[in-house]
N, C-alpha and C positions, 0 to 999 in steps of 0.2 A: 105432708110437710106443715107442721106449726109455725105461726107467724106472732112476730111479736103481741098482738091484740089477743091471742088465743093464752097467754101467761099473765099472773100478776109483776109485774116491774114494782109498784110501789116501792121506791126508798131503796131500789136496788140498782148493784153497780153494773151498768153496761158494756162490752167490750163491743164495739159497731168496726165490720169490717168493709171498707165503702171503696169508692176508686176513686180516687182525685187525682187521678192521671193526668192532668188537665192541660192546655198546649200552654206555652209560656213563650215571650220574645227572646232577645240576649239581655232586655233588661231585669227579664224574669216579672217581667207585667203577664197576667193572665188574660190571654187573645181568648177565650171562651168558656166561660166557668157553668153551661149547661151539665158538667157532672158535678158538680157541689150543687147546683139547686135541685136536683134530682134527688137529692138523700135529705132535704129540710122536712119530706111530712114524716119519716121517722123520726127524728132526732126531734122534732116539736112536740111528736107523741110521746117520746121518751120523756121530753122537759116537763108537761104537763103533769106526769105523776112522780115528779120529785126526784129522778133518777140520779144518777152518776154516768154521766156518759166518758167512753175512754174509746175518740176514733184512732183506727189504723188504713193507713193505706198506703201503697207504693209510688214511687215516682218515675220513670223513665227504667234504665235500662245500668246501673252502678255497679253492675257484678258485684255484688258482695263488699265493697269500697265505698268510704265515705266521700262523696262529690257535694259539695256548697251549692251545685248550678241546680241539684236536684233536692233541695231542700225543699219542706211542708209547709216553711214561714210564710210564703205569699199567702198560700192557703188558709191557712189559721187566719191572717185578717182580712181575707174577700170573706171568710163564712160567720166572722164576728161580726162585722157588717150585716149579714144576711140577718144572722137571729136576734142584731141588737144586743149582743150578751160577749165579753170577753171570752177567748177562749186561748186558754194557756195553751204554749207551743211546748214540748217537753224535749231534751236534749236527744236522746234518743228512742228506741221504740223496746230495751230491757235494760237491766242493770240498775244499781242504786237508787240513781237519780230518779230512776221512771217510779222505782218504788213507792219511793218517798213523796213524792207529788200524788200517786194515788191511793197511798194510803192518808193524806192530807186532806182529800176530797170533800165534799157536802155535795147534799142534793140540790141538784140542779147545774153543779159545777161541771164545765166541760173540757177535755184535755185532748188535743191532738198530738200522737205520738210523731215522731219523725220517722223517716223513707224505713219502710221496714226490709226494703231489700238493700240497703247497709249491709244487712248481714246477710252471707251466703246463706247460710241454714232456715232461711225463709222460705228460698225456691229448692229446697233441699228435702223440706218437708220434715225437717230435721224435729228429733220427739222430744227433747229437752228444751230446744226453742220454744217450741207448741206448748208446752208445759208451765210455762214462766209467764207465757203471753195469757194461757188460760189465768194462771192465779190471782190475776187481778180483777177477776172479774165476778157478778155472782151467773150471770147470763151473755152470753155469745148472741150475737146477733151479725148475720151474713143479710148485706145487704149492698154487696158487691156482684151482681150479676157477670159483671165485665171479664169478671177473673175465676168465674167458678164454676170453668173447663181444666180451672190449674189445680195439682196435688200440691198447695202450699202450704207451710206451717200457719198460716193465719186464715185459711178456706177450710183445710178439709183437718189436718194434724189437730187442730185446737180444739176439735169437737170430740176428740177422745177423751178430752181433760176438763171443759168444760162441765159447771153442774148441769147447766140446762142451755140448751143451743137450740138457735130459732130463725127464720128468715122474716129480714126487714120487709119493707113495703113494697121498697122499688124491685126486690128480688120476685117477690109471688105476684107483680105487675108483668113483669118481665113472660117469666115463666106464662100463665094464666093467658096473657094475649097469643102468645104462639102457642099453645096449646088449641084457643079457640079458632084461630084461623087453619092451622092443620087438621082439627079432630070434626071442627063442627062447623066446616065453612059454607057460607053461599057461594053456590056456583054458577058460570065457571071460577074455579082458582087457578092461577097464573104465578108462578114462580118468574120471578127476573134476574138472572144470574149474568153477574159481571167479574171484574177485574182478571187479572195478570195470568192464572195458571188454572191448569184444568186438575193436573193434580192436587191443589189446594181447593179445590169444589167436586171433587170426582164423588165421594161419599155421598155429599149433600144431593147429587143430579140422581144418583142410581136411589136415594131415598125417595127424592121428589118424582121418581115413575110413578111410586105408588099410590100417589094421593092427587099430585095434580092434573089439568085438564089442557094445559101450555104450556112448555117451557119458552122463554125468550131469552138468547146466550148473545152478549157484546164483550167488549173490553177483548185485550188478546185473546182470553182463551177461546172465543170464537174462532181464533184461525186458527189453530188446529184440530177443531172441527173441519171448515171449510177446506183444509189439507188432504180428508181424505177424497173430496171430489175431484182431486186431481189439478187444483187451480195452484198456480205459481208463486202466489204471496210476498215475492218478492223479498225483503230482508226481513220480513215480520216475524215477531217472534213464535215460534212454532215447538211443541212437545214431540219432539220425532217419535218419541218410544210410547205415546199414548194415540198415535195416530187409530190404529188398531181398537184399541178400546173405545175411544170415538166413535166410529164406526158401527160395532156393536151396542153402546147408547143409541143410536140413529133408528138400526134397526130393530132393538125396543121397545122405542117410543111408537115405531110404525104399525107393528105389532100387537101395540097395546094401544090406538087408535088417539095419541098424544102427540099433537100436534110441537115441534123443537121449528123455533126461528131462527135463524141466523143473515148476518148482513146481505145485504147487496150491495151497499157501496160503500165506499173507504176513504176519511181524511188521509192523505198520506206525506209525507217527509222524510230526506234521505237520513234524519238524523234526528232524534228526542232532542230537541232545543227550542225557545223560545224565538231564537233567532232565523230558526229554518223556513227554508220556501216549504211551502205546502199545496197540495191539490185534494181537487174529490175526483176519484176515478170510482167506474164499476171495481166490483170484487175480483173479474176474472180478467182485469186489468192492468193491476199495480207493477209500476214498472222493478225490472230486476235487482235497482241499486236503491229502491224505496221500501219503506217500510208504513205498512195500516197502524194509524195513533189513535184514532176515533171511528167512531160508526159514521157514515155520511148521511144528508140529509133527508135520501130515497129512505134506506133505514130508519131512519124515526118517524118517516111517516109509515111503514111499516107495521113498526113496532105499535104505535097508536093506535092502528086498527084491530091489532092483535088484543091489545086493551081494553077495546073501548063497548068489548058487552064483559069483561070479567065484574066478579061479584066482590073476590077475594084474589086483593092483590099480594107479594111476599116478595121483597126484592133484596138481594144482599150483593153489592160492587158496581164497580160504576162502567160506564159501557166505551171508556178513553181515557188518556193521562190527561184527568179532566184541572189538574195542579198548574198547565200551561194553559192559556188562555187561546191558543190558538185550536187545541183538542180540546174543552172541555163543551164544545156545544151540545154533542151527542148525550151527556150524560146533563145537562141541562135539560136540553128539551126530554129527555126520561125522568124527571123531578116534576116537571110540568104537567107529563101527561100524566104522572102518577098523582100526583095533587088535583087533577082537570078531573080523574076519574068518578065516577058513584059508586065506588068499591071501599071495603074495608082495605087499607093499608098499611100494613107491618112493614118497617125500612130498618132494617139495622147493618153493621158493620161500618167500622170508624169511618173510612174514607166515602161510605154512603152517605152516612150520619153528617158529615162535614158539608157536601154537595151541595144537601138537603136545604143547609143553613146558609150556604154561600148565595139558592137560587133564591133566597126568602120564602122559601113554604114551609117550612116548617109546620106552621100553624094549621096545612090546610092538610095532616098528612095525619092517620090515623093514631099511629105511634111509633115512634121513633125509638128503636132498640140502644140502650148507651153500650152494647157489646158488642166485638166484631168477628171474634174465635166463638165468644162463649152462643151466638147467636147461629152461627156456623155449625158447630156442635150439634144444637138442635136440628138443626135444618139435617144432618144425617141423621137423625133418629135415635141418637145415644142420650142417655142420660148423665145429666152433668154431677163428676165429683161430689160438687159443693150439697147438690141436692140429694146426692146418693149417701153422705155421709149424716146429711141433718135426719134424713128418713132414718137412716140404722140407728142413731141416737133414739130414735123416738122409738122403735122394736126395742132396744136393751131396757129403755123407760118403760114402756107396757105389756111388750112381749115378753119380755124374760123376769120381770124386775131384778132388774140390774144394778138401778141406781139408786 
């Protein structure tokens, strides 16, 4: 995978595909713009040799429709601020106008297209999108890690049409750390696997057999683990139809001498509310109209211990609806211990990443992943789109000459 330092850019136009997903209030003030400072040592490097930079990135969730609340304008002036340098906002992200403004361009000039999933044919993968978005540019540069588990006209379609397509900084940062924690770790390594469904991590756990030395399982889909020992769980939420599989991860792990944690005891409440009475019971406790929200305190000391000789830590989801302040201590004190640790640590996944920031450690945490599918992804052993598409460019380039 060629990274932008591995091309000459000199004097040349850039198309940078970035995430600025960024969270926003209802006044559309930006609550944390840690994804716009993540993409500044490309775009400085780009500045540095005269380029033309042309950012694209997505906003929320517009199906295909233009929404005002998900516009790029905030963005364009928190990142003009960043580099000191005006950065025109462009009407939308094809058509005319976008034309005309990048063929207007000088080096050094920088253009933020607006929400490119405006248009359906983005998440569509659509080939004449891809086509239009390539023309503007002399070099593609993906430096969107976050998104590039996605087949979208601006990740993976554009690299067909692009001259030359390359990955940004923060993309081969991304890449390169999970790599060295998976390929080449000190041990022990310890995967930390949390949040809501066992379904949405089942890939990632039957991957992590094979390389890790612990698994440590919170957040719900702990209880449908805990399901198959027969304990009652109360209203907690449970995968009935993976209970069985469960099961068989267990005796896997046992088999292959891979120690899997799971709680012992449980914040619980009859109801996900702010408002709700709460207790800590044992696991094999929880009364019948209650339901487990968080890990309880026996479990994080637990958990701690289970930590506290790893080498290489890997953690993706948080260990409770850590969003209420009444559940979030569990997944607190797992920020802490992760932070407390002598371990390499990799944290990725949005709601991880969030945590991370809420406990204040950020600083004390090895790296912090800005993706939470595309980190996922990895963690099952697949290789991403984005990167499997920038590779084939680079075979048609010198395997075949092609281009």
């Amino acid at each position: 995978m060629k990274s932008i330092k591995d091309i000459s850019i000199l004097n040349k136009t850039l198309f940078v595909r970035v995430d600025f997903n960024v969270p926003m209030d209802e006044l559309q003030n930006i609550t944390d713009d840690i994804r716009i400072r993540t993409v500044l040592p490309t775009l400085s490097y780009a500045l540095d040799h005269n380029a033309k930079i042309i950012i694209a990135s997505h906003m929320g969730r517009p199906d295909g429709k233009v929404d005002p609340k998900l516009s790029l304008e905030p963005v364009a002036k928190r990142l003009s601020r960043f580099i000191e340098k005006q950065v025109t906002m462009a009407p939308d992200c094809v058509g005319p106008d976008v034309q005309r403004i990048v063929s207007e361009m000088k080096g050094g000039d920088i253009v933020l297209l607006e929400n490119l999933r405006f248009h359906k044919e983005e998440q569509e993968n659509d080939e004449e999108f891809s086509k239009e978005l390539a023309s503007y540019c002399d070099i593609y540069v993906n430096n969107a890690f976050a998104v590039s588990h996605r087949e979208h006209s601006s990740v993976t379609g554009i690299t067909e049409f692009a001259k030359q397509s390359v990955a940004g900084f923060l993309l081969q940062k991304e890449v390169n750390f999970f790599k060295k924690a998976m390929n080449e770790p000190m041990r022990p390594l310890v995967a930390v696997l949390g949040g809501a469904k066992v379904s949405s991590k089942l890939g990632a756990i039957e991957n992590m057999l094979g390389h890790v030395d612990k698994i440590v399982i919170g957040g719900a889909m702990a209880n449908t683990f805990l399901k198959t020992f027969g304990y009652g769980m109360g209203k907690s939420f449970i995968e009935h139809d993976l209970i069985e599989t469960a099961q068989k991860i267990l005796k896997m792990a046992a088999e292959n001498n891979i120690f899997i944690y799971l709680p012992v005891d449980a914040v619980v409440a009859q109801e996900m509310s702010a408002k709700a009475e709460c207790k800590i019971v044992p696991i094999q406790e929880i009364p019948e109209t209650w339901m487990g929200l968080d890990i309880g305190p026996a479990t994080s000391l637990l958990y701690k211990e289970a930590l506290d000789d790893a080498k290489t830590i890997i953690w993706n989801g948080p260990m409770g609806v850590f969003e209420l302040d009444a559940f979030s201590r569990g997944t607190i004190s797992m920020v802490n211990t992760v932070a407390n640790s002598y371990a390499m640590t990799v944290v990725g996944g949005g709601d991880t990443d969030v945590a991370v920031h809420k406990a204040g450690e950020s600083d004390r945490i090895t790296y912090i992943s800005t993706g939470g599918g595309a980190f996922l992804y990895l963690m099952e052993g697949k290789m991403l789109p984005a990167i499997k598409s920038l590779n084939a460019v680079e075979h048609r380039v010198n395997g075949n000459g092609g281009m």
